[in-house]
N, C-alpha and C positions, 0 to 999 in steps of 0.2 A: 559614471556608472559603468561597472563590469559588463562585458560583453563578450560572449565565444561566438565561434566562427564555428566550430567542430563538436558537436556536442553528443559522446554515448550513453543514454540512460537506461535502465534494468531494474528487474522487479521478481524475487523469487518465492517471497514472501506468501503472495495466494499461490492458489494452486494454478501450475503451471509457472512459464519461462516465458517474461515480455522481456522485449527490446526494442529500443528505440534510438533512433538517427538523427539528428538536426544538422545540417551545412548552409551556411550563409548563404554561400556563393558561387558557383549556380547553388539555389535554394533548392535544399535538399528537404524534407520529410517525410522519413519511412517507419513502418516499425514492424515485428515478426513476431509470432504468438504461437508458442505450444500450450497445449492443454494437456499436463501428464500431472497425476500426483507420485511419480517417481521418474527418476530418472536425471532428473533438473540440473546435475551435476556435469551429468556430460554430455548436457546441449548448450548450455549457457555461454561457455567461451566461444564455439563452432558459431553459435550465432550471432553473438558480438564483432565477430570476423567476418561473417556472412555477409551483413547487412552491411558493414563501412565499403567493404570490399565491391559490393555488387556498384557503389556508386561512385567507384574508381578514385576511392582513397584506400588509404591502410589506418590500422591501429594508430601507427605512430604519428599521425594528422592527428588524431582528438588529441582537444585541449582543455576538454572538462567533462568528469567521470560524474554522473547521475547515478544515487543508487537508492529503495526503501531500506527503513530503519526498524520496521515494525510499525505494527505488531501481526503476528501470521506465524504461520507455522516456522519452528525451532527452528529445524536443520535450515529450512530455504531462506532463513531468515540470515543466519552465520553461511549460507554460502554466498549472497549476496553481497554481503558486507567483505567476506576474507578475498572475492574478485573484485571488488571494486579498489579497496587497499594496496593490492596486488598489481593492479593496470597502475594507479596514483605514482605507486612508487617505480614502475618500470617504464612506466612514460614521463615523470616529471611533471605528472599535471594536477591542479586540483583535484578534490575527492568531495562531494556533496551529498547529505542526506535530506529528506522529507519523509516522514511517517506516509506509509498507507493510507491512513483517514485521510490525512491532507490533502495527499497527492487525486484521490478519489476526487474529491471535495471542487480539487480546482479543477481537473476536466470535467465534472459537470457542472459548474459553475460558466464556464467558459462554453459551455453548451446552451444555455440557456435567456430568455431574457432576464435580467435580476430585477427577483421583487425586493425590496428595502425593508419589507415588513417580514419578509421569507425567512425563515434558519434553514441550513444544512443538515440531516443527522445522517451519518455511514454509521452503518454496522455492517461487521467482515465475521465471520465466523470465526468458534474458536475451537470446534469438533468436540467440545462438549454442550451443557446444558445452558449454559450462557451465552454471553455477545462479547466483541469488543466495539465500543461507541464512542464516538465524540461528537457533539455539537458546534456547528459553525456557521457565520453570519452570514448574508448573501456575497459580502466580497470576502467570507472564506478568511475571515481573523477567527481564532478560538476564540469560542464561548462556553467552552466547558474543558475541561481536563481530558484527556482521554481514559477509558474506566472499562471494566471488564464486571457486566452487570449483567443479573437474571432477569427475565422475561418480567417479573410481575413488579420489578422494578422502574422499568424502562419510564414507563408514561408518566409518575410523580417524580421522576430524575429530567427527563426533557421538563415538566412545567413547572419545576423549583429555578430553571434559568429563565424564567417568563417568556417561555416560548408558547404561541398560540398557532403559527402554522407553519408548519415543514416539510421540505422537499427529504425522503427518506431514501438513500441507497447503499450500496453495497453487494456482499455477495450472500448476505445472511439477510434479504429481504423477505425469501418464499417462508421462512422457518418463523421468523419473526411474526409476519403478519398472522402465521395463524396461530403463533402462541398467545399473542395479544388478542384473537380473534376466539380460542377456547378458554382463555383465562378472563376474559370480558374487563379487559383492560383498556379499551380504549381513549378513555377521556373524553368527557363530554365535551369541554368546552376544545380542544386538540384537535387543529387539524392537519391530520399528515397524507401526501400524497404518495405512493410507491410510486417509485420509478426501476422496474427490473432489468432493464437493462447499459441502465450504469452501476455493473457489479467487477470489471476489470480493471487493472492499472493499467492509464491511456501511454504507454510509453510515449507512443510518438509525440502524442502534446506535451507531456512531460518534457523530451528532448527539445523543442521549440522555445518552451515558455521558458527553463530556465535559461536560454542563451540570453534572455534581455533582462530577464526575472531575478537571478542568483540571487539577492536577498532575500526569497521565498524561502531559501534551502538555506540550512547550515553546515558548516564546515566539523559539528561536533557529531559523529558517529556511532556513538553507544546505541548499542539497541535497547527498541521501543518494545519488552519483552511484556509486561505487565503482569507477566505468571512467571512459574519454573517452566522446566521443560518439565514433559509428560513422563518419570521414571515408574518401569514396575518394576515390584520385588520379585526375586526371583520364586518361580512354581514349588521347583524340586527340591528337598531338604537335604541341607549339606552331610555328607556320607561321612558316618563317623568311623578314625582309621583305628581299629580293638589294638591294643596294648599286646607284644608278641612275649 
């Protein structure tokens, strides 16, 4: 079984800049969190730097790159991916992804006692009228596809996977409950617990778990977009140049 010693993992995808540290030996676990919905671009390397640094290594000690894949917003989504590529191939070290859902999924999972009869469902927001969702077992195998689904949908889509009761998180929990909650969608027979404050990516768990874990994560990188990005057309009407 694969094993790092050095392990930097990142998440730009929600809103905000996590980063996360793991070192074997002395056993390191840190991790540093801004909350910006701009900016992400030029804090991201400063604190990939920050945090190896504070623990009297450098970059060039990691031996394995942690990054999300999606799904989350566009741009944070391609800068996380184009610096993780970027350290891969300027340190010579592995490059690893995990979706969001998952990555959620397994630091609360790893929080909790598991129930065996329990599902997982994350929903992350997608800054429209929708979710992005996925369902997973208590040890966090997929049980549903990852989908980008409306509110009135949600509760006949979790119990067409015979789910009856669910630990519910993300960052689109507040929005969600009360769509479900004005659109009287609950499900009778459905039982879902909120849990609000497992709505961040745990970097720092993340950076642990895959030092021993790396078959959680893949080596294939495509992002996990599930839409287009968000284009508008332009306002103004192109100015037409009169014939001289």
């Amino acid at each position: 079984m694969t094993q790092f010693g050095k392990v930097l993992a990142f998440d730009t995808a929600l809103n905000g800049v996590s980063v996360g540290y793991y070192q074997r030996g002395p056993r390191v676990s840190d991790a540093l969190y801004l909350d910006t919905v701009r900016g992400q671009a030029e804090h991201l390397i400063p604190m990939t730097k920050s945090i190896v640094e504070k623990h009297g290594a450098s970059l060039s000690d990691v031996e394995c790159i942690i990054t999300t894949i999606g799904p989350g917003s566009f741009t944070g989504l391609r800068l996380a991916l184009s610096a993780a590529r970027s350290y891969g191939m300027a340190l010579s070290v592995p490059v690893y992804g995990i979706s969001v859902l998952k990555a959620l999924a397994l630091g609360y999972s790893a929080s909790i006692n598991r129930d065996e009869d329990c599902h997982i469902v994350v929903a992350i927001e997608t800054k429209r009228s929708d979710y992005y969702m996925q369902i997973f077992t208590a040890d966090v195998q997929a049980a549903s596809d990852p989908v980008t689904i409306e509110a009135g949908q949600v509760v006949p889509w979790i119990e067409s996977h015979n789910v009856t009761k669910a630990h519910v998180i993300g960052d689109a929990l507040g929005r969600l409950q009360s769509d479900l909650t004005s659109t009287k969608s609950q499900g009778e027979s459905l039982d879902l617990n909120w849990h609000e404050n497992q709505s961040h990516f745990d970097a720092k768990f993340i950076a642990s778990h895959s030092a021993d874990h790396i078959d959680s994560y893949s080596s294939d990188l495509t992002p996990l977009y599930l839409r287009g990005a968000d284009v508008s057309a332009p306002k103004a009407k192109a100015r037409r140049i009169s014939d001289v």
